[in-house]
C-alpha positions in Angstrom: -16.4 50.9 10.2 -14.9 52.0 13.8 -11.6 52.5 14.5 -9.7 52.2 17.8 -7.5 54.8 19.0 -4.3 56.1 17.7 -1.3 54.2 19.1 2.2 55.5 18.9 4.7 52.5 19.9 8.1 52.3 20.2 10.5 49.2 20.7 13.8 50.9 22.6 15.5 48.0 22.6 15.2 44.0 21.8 12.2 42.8 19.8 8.7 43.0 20.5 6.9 39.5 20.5 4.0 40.4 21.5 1.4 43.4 21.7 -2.6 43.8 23.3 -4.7 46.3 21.6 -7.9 47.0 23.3 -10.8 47.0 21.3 -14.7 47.9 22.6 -16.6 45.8 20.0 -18.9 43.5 21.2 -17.2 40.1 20.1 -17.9 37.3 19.1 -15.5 34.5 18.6 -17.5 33.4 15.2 -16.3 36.6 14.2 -12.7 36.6 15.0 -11.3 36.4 11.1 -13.1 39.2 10.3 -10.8 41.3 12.7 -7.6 43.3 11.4 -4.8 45.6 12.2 -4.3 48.4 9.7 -0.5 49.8 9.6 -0.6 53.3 8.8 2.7 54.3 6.8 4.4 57.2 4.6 5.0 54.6 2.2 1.6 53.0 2.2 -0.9 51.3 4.3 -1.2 47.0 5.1 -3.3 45.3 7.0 -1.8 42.3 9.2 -4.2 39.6 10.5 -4.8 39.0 14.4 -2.9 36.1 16.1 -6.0 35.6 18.2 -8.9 38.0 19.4 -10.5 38.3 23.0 -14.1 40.0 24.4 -11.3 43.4 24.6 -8.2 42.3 23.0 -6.6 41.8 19.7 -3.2 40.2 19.9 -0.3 40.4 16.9 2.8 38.3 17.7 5.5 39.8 16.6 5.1 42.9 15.2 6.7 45.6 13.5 4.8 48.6 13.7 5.2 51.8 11.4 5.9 54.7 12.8 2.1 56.9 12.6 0.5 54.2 14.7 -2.0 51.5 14.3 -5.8 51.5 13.9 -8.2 48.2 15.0 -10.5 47.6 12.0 -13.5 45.4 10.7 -13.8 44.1 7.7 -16.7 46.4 5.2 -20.0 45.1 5.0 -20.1 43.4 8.2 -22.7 44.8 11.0 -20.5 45.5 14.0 -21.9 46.4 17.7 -19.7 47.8 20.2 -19.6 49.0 23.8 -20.3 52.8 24.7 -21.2 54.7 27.5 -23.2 57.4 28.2 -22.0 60.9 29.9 -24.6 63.5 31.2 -23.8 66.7 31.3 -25.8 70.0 33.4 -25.2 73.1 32.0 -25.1 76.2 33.9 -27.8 77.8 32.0 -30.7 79.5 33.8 -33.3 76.4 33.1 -32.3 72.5 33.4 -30.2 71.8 30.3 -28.4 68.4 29.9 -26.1 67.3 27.7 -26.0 63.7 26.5 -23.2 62.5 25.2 -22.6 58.9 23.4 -18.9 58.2 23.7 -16.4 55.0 23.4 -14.5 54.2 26.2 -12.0 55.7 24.6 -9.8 58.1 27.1 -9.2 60.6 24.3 -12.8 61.1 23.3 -13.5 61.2 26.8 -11.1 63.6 27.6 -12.1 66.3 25.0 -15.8 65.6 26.1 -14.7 66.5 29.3 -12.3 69.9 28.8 -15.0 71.0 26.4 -18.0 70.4 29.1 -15.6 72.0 32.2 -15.0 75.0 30.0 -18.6 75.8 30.1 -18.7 74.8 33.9 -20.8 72.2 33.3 -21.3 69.3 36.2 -21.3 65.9 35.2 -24.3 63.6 36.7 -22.8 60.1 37.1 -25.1 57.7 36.0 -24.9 54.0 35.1 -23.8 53.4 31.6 -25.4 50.9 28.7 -25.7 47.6 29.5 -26.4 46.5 26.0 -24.1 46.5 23.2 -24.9 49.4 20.2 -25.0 48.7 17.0 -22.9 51.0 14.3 -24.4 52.9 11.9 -27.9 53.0 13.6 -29.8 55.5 14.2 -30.2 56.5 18.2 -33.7 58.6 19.8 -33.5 60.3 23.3 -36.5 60.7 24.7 -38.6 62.1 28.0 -41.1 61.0 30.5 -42.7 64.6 30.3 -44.1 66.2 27.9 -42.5 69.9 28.7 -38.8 68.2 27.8 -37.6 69.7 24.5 -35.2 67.1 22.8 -33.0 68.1 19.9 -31.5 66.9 17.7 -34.1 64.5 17.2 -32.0 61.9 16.0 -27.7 60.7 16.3 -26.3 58.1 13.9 -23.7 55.7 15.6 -20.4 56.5 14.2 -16.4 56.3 15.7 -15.4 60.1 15.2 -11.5 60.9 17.0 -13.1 64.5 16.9 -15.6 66.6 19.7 -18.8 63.6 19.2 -22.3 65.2 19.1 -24.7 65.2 21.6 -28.4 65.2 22.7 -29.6 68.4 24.4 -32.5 68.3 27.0 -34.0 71.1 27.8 -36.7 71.8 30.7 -38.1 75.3 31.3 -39.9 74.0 34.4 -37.6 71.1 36.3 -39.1 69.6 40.0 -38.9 66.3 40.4 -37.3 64.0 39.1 -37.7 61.8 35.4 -36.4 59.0 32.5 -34.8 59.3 30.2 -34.8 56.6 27.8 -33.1 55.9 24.4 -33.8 53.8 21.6 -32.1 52.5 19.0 -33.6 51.9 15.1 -31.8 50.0 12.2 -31.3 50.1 8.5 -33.4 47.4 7.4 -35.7 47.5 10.7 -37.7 50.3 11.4 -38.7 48.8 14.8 -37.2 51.3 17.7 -35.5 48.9 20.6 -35.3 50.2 23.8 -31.2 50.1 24.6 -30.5 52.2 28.2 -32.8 54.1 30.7 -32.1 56.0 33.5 -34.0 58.2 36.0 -33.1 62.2 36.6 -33.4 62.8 40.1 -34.3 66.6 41.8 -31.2 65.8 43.9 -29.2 65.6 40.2 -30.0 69.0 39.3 -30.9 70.9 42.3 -28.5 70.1 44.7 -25.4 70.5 42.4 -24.8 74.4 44.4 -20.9 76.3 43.3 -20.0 75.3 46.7 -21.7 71.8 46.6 -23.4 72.5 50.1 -26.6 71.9 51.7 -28.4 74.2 53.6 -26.8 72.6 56.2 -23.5 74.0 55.1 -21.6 70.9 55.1 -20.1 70.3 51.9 -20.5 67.0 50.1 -16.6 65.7 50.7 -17.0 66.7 54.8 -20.5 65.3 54.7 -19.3 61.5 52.8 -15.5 61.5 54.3 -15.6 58.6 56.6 -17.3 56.4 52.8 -14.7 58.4 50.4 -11.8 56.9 52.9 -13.0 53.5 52.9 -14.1 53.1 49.4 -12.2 55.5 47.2 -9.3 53.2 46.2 -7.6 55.0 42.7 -5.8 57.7 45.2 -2.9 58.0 42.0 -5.4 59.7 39.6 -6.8 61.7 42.3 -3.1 62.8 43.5 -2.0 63.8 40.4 -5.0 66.0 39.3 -4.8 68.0 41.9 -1.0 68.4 41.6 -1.8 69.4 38.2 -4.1 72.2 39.4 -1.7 72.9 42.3 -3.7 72.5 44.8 -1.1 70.0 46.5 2.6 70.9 46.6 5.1 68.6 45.5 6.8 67.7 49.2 2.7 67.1 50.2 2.5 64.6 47.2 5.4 62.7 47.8 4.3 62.7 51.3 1.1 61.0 51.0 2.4 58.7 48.2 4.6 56.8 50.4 1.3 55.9 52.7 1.0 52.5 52.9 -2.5 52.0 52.3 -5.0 54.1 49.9 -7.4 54.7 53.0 -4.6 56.3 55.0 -4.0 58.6 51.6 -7.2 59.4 51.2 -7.9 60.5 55.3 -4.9 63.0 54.2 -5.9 64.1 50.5 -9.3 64.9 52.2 -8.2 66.6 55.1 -5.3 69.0 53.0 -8.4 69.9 51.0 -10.9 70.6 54.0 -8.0 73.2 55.2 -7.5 74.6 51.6 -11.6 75.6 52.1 -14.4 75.9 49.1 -12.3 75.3 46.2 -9.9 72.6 47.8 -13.4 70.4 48.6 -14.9 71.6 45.1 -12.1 70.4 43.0 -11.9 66.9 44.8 -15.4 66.9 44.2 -15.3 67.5 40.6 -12.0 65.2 40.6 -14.4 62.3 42.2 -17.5 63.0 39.5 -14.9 62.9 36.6 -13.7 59.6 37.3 -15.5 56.3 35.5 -14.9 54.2 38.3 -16.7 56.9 40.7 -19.7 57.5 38.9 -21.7 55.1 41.0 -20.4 55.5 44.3 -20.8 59.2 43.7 -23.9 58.7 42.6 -25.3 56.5 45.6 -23.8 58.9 47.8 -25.4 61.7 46.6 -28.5 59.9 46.8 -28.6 59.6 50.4 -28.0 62.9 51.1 
């Protein structure tokens, strides 16, 4: 039975006649009764039906919320499929180790994925996510195209857990080249495996990800790709305030390039403060970049082409 995140809202003034609470289940509108908000409270717990549901949406007109928050649920017994993505981790161990991670696109699972992975120095390899809509409850394989890839655990059920989610480790003694990785899906009540996402491991993925993320050339990835990270990079905000949290960027410099008038001419700066900063300045953005959903693919095509 998933559960959407935790929501803590509060009316300052006026009433609320309205609220949007996203949802990732893959909907249906035959299905729309069966959706519900649960209202968590000291003095009990009530659930409230929806005014009207979308493909990402449940909307309540007017309500009153209590005061722990509010939880999107289904209805038991009913077979629910929702949308997740897939994260892949490399580890700095001595062979190729990956980390696979099933998450909802849920910032705070995300976000604990991520602090967790970063506090092992771990490298996230952007690749594109499932396409398909998983099914709850089910039972999920990874598997390898070669033979020397040890997969464990062999098998992850589909559940919506607020804590650290588990993950499939890859492991490959003898890495060149690159390879699929594929994963399948197998129900209840059918023992059939379906084929739900695929994606290829390229050499490039795993060897080229260096500390300093150079080539042998010695241009670094972010001097290398600056004239495509200015024109297409457009979320300069999230990228600003990351590295102010990391204080890599003063405050005067962030107001400074706030009040540019167009993301491109932020960018040109936020790329050049960091060229002068050296290594780390270009390694952070880059890492900023990777850890970004709506960067995965650009990342990943760039890094692709050299």
């Amino acid at each position: 039975m998933p559960a959407g995140p935790l929501l803590d809202i509060t009316v300052t003034s006026g009433k609320m006649e309205e609220v949007h609470l996203p949802h990732w289940i893959d909907h249906d509108s035959t299905i729309s009764d069966m959706f519900a908000v649960l209202h968590v409270d000291t003095f009990g717990d009530f659930v409230e039906k929806a005014s009207q549901v979308t493909s990402s949406h449940v909307k309540l007109c007017q309500p009153t919320f209590s005061p722990t928050g509010v939880m999107i649920r289904v209805r038991l017994g009913f077979q629910v499929k929702v949308h997740y993505e897939a994260l892949i981790y490399k580890t700095k161990k001595e062979f190729l180790t990956l980390h696979v991670y099933l998450v909802p696109p849920d910032p705070v699972v995300q976000e604990k994925v991520e602090k967790k992975e970063k506090s092992y120095g771990s490298i996230i390899i952007p690749k594109p996510n499932p396409d398909k809509s998983l099914q709850m409850q089910d039972n999920f394989f990874l598997t390898a195209d070669k033979d020397t890839a040890k997969i464990s655990p062999e098998k992850l059920k589909l559940t919506y857990e607020r804590r650290m989610p588990n993950y499939f480790e890859v492991f490959l003694r003898s890495a060149d080249g690159e390879f699929d990785l594929r994963l399948e899906s197998e129900g209840k009540k059918n023992s059939r495996r379906d084929t739900v996402w695929t994606c290829t491991i390229r050499k490039g993925d795993y060897k080229s990800q260096r500390s300093d993320r150079e080539q042998a050339s010695g241009q670094h990835f972010v001097e290398r790709h600056r004239t495509a990270l200015i024109n297409r990079v457009r979320d300069t905000g999230t990228i600003l305030d990351k590295l102010r949290e990391r204080q890599l960027i003063s405050k005067e410099q962030y107001d400074t390039i706030r009040v540019l008038s167009t993301t491109y001419d932020q960018m040109r700066e936020i790329i050049d403060l960091m060229i002068n900063v050296g290594t780390r300045g270009k390694d952070t953005l880059y890492e900023i970049l990777q850890s970004m959903r709506s960067m995965r693919p650009l990342i990943s095509e760039l890094e692709e082409s050299g």
